[in-house]
C-alpha positions as CSV (number, residue, x, y, z in Angstrom):
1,X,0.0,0.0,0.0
2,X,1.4,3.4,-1.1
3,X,0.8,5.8,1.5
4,X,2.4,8.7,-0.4
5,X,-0.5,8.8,-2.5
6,X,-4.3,9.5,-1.4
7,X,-6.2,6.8,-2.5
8,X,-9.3,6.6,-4.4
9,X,-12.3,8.2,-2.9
10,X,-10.6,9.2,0.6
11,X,-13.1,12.1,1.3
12,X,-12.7,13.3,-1.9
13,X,-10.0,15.2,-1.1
14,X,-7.9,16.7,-4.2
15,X,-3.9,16.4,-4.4
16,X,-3.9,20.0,-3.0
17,X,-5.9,19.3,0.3
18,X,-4.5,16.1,0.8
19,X,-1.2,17.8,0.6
20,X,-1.7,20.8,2.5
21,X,-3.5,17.9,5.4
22,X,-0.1,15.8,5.3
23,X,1.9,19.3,6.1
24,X,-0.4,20.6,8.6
25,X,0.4,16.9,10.5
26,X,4.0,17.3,10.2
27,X,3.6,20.7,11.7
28,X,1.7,19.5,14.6
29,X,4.0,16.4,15.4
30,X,7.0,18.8,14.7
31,X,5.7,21.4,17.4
32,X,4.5,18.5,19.8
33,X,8.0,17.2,19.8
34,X,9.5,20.5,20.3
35,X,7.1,20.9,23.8
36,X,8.2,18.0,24.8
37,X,11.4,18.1,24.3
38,X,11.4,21.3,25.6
39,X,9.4,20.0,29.0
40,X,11.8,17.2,29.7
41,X,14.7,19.1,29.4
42,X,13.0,21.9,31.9
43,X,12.7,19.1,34.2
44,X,16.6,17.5,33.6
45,X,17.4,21.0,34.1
46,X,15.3,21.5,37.7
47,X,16.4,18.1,39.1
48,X,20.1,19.1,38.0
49,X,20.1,22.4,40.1
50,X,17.9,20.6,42.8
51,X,19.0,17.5,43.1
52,X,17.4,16.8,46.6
53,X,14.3,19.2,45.4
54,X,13.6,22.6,47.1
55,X,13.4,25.8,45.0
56,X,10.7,26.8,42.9
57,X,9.2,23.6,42.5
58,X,5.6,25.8,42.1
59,X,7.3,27.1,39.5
60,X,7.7,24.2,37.4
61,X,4.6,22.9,37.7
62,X,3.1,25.5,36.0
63,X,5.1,25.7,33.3
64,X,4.5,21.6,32.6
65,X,1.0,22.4,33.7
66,X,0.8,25.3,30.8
67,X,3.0,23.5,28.3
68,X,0.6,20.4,28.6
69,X,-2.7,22.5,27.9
70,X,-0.7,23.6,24.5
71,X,-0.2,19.6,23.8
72,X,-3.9,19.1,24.1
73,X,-4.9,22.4,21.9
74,X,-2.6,20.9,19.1
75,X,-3.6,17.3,19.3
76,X,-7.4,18.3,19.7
77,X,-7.1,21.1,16.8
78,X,-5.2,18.8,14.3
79,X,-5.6,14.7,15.2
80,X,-9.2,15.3,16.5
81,X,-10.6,17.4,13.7
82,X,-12.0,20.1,16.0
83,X,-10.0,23.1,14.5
84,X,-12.6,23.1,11.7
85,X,-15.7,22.7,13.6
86,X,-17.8,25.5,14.4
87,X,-17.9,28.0,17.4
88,X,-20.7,26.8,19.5
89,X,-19.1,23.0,19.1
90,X,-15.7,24.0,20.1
91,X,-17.0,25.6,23.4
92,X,-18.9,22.4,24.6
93,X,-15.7,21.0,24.3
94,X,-13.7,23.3,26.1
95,X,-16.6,23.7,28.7
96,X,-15.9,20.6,30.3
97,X,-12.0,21.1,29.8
98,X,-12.1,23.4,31.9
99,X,-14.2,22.4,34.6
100,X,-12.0,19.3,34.7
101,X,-9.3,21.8,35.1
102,X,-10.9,23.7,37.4
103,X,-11.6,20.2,39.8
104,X,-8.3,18.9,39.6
105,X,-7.1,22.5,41.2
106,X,-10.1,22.3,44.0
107,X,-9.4,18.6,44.5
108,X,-5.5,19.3,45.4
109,X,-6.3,22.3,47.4
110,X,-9.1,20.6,49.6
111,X,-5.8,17.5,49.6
112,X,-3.4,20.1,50.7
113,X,-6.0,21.4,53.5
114,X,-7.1,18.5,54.9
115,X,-3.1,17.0,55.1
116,X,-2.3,20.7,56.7
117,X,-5.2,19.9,59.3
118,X,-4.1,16.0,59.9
119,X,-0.4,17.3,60.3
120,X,-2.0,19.6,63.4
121,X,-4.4,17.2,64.8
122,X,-1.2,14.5,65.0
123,X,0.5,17.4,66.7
124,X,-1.2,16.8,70.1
């Protein structure tokens, strides 16, 4: 099977949008590698200057927290089709996005609370 060629009835996509999908998919992989390269070599980087942690680990959570929202844009947008779906679509999915987003923050913070309160309670 040839897969440098689109095959016969494939959407009926012409040469040219066949072409310009196979570029827009090197694109994407290209800039997901870049991320992630990018994201392990933060973390190399942290654990080198850190090596028994300390400093601003905060800090680089966010920036694998942020850098991992751009992954999910790009593979959503490109593998997933939803960069050309309409506006009222793309909001029900980032609706729920976000309120996963939003309980995976309220979820560590009510974590983080109730250890603080064990740690006291043990205290006595």
């Amino acid at each position: 099977m040839n897969f440098e060629v689109p095959t016969e009835g494939h959407l009926h996509w012409t040469e040219q949008e066949y072409n310009e999908g196979k570029k827009s998919v090197l694109k994407t992989i290209i800039i997901l590698a870049i991320v992630t390269v990018v994201e392990v070599g933060a973390a190399m980087i942290y654990d080198k200057i850190y090596p028994n942690g300390g400093g601003p680990k905060l800090l680089l959570n966010l920036f694998m927290a942020v850098m991992s929202v751009v992954k999910v844009v790009y593979i959503m947008g490109i593998f997933m089709h939803v960069k050309h779906e309409t506006g009222w679509f793309k909001r029900t999915i980032l609706l729920p996005f976000l309120f996963l987003v939003w309980a995976i923050i309220a979820f560590a913070v009510d974590g983080g609370s109730w250890n603080a309160m064990r740690q006291l309670l043990n205290a006595f």
